[in-house]
C-alpha positions, 0 to 999 in steps of 0.5 A: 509482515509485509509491511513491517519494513517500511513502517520502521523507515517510516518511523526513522524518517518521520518519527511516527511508524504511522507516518507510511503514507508520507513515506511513499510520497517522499520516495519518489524524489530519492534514489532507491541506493540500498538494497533492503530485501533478499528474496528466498525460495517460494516467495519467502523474503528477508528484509535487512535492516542493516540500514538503521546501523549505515545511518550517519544521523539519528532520525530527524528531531525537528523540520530543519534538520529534516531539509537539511538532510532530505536527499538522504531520507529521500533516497532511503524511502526510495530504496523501502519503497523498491523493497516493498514493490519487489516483495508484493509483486514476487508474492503475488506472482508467486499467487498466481503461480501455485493457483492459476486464478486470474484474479487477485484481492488483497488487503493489509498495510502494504495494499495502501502503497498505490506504486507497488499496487501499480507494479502488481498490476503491471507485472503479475499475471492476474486480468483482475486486481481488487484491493478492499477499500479499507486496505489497512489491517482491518481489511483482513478481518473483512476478507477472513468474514466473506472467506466464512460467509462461502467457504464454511456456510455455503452461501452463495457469491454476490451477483453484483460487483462492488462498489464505493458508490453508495446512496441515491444518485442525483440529477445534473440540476440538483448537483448545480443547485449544490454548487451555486449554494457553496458559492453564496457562503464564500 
């Protein structure tokens, strides 16, 4: 998938292909110096992984060799993190190309990425981007269940937008009675 690059360096960096939300967070202190995507016709990409074979080191066993090494594990998150932008950003043009919709949803690994959500937003020709609050692979099952829920039952769309605000709501009094209680405990 998408994604699978990133978790690879990942995994490289930090020992853990889980490890991708930290990987974002380190990118931006590197430079983006290898090239790690080729891009086909169609938005097809090939991510090469020929970085793994350039590397002087094994991944990071501990802390201290992480600092001392850390500008060349920045600049390798960086270079990941352009791949990712430009394949994200080449499939949702190409979305928008072959179906003319003005809105886009996405979910996966890779919609967890808040920079490459950015390029898509900046780039891409959509007026609407939602991306599912779990954003992780889970989200997919979720899209596949709505997707059945219309398409297949005929039912109708929700009239109301979505929202990660659920329950009640409360009063400016209640939310300060809150707040005065939590500086009693401290």
């Amino acid at each position: 998938g998408i994604g699978h690059l990133y978790e690879t360096v990942a995994g490289y960096v930090f020992r853990s292909r889980h490890d991708a939300g930290k990987l974002m967070g380190l990118a931006p202190y590197g430079n983006a110096t290898l090239d790690m995507l080729s891009l086909g016709q169609a938005a097809t990409f090939d991510f090469d992984h020929a970085w793994i074979t350039q590397q002087q080191h094994a991944p990071s066993p501990s802390s201290h060799d992480f600092a001392n090494r850390f500008e060349e594990y920045a600049d390798l998150a960086a270079s990941a993190q352009r791949a990712l932008e430009v394949a994200v950003v080449e499939l949702a043009s190409w979305t928008h190309r072959v179906t003319g919709l003005e809105s886009l949803a996405y979910s996966g690994g890779a919609a967890l990425n808040c920079p490459a959500n950015r390029a898509v937003e900046r780039s891409a020709s959509f007026t609407e981007l939602f991306i599912t609050p779990p954003a992780s692979d889970a989200g997919i099952s979720m899209g596949c269940a709505y997707y059945g829920h219309l398409a297949v039952l005929g039912a109708q769309r929700a009239p109301r937008r979505y929202s990660d605000y659920l329950g009640r709501e409360y009063s400016a009094a209640e939310m300060l009675r809150a707040l005065d209680g939590i500086e009693e405990v401290r």
